[in-house]
N, C-alpha and C positions, 0 to 999 in steps of 0.2 A: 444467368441460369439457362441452362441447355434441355429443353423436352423432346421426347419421341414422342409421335403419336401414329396407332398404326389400327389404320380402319378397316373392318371387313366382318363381317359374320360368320367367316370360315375361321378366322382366329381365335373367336369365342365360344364355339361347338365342338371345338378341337377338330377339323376336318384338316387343317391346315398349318403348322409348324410357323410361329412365328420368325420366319430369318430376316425378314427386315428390318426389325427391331435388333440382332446380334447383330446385322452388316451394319448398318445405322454405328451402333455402339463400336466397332472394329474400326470403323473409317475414323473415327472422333479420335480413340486410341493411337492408333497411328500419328495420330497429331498432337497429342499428348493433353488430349481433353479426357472428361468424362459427362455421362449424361447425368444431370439432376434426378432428372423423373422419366419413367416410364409409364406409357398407359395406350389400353387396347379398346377399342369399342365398334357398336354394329355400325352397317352402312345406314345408319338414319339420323336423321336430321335434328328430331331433339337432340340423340346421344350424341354427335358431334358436338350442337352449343353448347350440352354441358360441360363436354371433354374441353373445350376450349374455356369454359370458365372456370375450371377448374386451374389447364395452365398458364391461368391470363399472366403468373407473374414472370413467365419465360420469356427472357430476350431474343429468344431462337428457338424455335420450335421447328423440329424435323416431321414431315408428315408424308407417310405413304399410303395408298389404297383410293379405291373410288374417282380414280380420273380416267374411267373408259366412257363407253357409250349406251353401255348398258342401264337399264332403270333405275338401279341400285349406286349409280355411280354419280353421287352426286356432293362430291367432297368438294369441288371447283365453285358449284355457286354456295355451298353454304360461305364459305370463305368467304365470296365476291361479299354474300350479305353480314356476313359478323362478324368477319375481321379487320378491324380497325385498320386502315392501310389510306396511301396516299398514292403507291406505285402500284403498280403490277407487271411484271415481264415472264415473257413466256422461257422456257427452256427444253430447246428442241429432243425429242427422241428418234434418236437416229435408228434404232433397233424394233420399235414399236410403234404404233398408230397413237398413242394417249401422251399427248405431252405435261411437262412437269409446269409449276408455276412459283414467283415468288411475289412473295407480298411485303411491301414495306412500309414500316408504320412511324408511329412518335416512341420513338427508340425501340423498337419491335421488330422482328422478321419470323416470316413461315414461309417455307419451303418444299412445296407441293410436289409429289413425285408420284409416277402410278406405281401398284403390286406387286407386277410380275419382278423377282429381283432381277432377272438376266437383262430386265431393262432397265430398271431403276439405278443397278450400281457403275454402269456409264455416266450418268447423270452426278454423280456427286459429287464430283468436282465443285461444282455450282456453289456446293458448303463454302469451299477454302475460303473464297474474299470474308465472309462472315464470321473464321474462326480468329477474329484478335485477340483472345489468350492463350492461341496456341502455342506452345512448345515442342519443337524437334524431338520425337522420341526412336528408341531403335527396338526391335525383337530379337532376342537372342535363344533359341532351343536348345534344351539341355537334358539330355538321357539321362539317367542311374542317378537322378537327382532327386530328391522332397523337397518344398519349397523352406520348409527349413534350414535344411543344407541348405543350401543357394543362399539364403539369405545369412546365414554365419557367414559363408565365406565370402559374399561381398561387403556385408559391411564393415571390416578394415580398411577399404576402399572406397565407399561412397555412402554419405548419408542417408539416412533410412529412406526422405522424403524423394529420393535420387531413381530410386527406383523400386517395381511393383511385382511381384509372381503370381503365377497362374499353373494351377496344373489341367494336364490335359488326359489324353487315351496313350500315354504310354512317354510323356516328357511334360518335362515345367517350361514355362515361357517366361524368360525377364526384361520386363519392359523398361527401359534407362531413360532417364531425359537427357538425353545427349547423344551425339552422332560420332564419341571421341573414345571410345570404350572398347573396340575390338580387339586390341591388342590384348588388354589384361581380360579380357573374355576368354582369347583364345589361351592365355598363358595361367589361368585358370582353373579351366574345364577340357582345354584340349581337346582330345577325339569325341568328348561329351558331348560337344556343340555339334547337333545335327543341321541346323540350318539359319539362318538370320532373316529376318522381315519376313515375307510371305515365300519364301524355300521352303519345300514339305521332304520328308525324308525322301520320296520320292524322287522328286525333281535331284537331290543329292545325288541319289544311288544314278540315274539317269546320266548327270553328270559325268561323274565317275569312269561309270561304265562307258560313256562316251571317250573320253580321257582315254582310257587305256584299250580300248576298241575289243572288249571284252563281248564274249556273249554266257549270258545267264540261263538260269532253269530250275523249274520248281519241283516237289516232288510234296504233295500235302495231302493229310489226313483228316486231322479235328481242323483245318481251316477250310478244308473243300473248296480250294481254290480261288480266296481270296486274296491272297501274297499275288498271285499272276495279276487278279483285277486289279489292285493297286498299283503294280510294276504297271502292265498295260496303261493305264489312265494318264498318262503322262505322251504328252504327241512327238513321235517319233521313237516309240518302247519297241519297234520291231528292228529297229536300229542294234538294239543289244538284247532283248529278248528273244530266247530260241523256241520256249515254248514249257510243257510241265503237265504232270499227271497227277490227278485227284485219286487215290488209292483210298477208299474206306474202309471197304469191307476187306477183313484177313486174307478173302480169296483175292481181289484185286492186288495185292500187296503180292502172293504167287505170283498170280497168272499173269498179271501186266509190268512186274519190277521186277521178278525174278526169286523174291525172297523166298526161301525153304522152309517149308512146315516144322521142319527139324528147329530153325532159329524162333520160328514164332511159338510153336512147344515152352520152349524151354525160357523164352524172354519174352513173350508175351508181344501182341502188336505195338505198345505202348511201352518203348525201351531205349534208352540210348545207343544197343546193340541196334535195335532195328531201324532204329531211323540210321543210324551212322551207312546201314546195309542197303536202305532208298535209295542213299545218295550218289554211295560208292557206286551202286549198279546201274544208274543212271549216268553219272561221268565216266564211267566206261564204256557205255553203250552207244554215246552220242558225242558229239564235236564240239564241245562246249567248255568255255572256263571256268566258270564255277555253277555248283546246284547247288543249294539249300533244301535241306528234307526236313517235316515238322511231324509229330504225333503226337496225339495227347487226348486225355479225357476232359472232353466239354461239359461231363452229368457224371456222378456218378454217387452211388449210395456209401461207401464208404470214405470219410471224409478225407486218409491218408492220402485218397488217389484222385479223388473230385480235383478238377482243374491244372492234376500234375500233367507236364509236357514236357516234349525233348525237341530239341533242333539241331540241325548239324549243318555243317557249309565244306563242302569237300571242292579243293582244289589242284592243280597240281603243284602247288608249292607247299600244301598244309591243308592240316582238318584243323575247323573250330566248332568247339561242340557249348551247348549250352541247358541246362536244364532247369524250367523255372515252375513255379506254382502258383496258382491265381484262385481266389476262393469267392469269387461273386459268381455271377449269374451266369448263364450258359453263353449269353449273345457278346458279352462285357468279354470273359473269359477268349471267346474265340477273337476277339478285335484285338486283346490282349496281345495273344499271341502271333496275330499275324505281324501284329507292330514290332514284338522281338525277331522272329524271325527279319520284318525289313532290315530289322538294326544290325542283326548279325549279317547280313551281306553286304550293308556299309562297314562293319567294322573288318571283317574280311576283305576286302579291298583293301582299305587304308594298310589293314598289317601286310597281306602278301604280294600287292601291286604298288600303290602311291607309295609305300616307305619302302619298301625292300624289302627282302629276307633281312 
């Protein structure tokens, strides 16, 4: 039996996003574990020993928070005092000041790690020797899929118990136990498959565009520039990023893209006319191999049009246009779509660079 435990008062106030309880659960997964129990508690001393009597029946207990210096940071001796142990070794942090600890017992281990994640997920390693029923597993990402779908169409192919889905902000993830499976992945789902293990669509398109020594460009509305942040976030995006315009307001869409009051009249800022007209006057204007343009309504009081949006990917080999609709929340909606939009300039590639005309 496998526990997380994740100590802090910022966790329980909500100041704080619990992610070392997902990295925690993500790193297990990878190894084709899962967590038993979860459980959150303050930096104090009783709520620790209860947290720990609660998962006394955990063979391995994963525990992050409370190994600083600070008043409150006293996860290290409550352990030293109440958890059953025979060893203890430290495990250094190369990235931070507060090092991590394990504790070995009469068939028992905890594994003390501090808070901060960008130090803690260095440290995990330290899990593997401790995971003996681990299993080889692989990640496979798959666009224009439901985990339904996915799941008809694998299991001709592998037992239920073989493998797991997940959906995400804009793809399903299939988790295999086994490292043997790409082939019929890719013979599958094909250009579906956005990425395998930890590949984000980004690092894809990054790829890619590296591959064919492409340069890119954005041209956005209802995402106000979140397609570029994404591309950008990836170390070395100026390599094939050229750069891209935030056009919101009808007048920006004139004065800065070129567009004619006449087009925006008659088809409105929010059209597959007008986006297709971003793009184009954007790949004409500038030295670049392909741009993607997006618009669309993020709010709106009539339900026909809440969430409707258009994108376009103009190249000099081809246009690929796409129009989709999303009916949640404003903030969902715009994630939505910037994820379509990434997708469409990975699919754009593949058809008019990586395969040919």
């Amino acid at each position: 039996m496998i526990g997380i435990l994740t100590i802090g008062n910022e966790l329980l106030i909500g100041k704080t996003i619990n992610t070392n309880a997902s990295n925690l659960s993500r790193f297990l997964d990878r190894h084709g574990l899962n967590a038993d129990i979860q459980l959150s508690c303050n930096d104090d001393e009783a709520a620790i020993v209860r947290a720990l009597t609660f998962l006394y029946d955990c063979e391995l207990l994963l525990v992050t928070g409370g190994m600083g210096e600070t008043h409150d940071d006293i996860s290290q001796r409550v352990f030293d005092q109440h958890f059953d142990h025979t060893h203890k070794r430290e495990i250094p942090n190369h990235i931070g000041t507060a090092s991590g600890y394990v504790y070995d017992g009469a068939g028992k281990s905890a594994i003390l790690f501090p808070g901060p994640p960008l130090e803690n997920q260095a440290m995990f390693q330290a899990i593997v020797p401790y995971l003996s029923h681990a299993r080889p597993s692989k990640q496979y990402h798959i666009t224009g899929y439901g985990e339904y779908a996915l799941e008809q169409a694998l299991l001709p192919h592998l037992p239920i118990d073989q493998f797991a889905t997940y959906t995400d902000q804009g793809f399903t993830t299939i988790r295999i136990l086994s490292q043997n499976y790409d082939d019929l992945i890719k013979q599958l789902f094909g250009e579906s498959l956005i990425g395998v293990g930890e590949e984000t669509i980004e690092q894809t398109i990054a790829d890619l565009a590296t591959k064919h020594k492409l340069r890119l460009a954005t041209v956005e509305s209802i995402t106000s520039g979140e397609i570029a942040q994404r591309l950008t976030a990836v170390p070395g995006a100026s390599n094939y990023y050229y750069g891209g315009l935030v056009v919101y307001q009808d007048e920006a869409k004139h004065d800065l893209s070129g567009i004619s009051r006449q087009l925006l009249q008659e088809h409105t800022a929010v059209s597959a006319e007008t986006t297709r007209q971003l793009a184009e006057n954007f790949f004409r204007a500038h030295p670049v191999d392909l741009v993607l343009a997006v618009t669309g309504y993020a709010d709106h009081p009539d339900e026909q049009l809440h969430g409707q949006s258009y994108l376009c990917v103009v190249t000099r080999h081809g246009v690929m246009e796409q129009a989709v609709k999303y009916t949640w929340m404003r903030s969902r909606i715009r994630a939505r779509v910037a994820f379509a939009g990434l997708d469409l300039i990975r699919r754009s590639i593949l058809k008019y660079f990586e395969n040919g005309l």
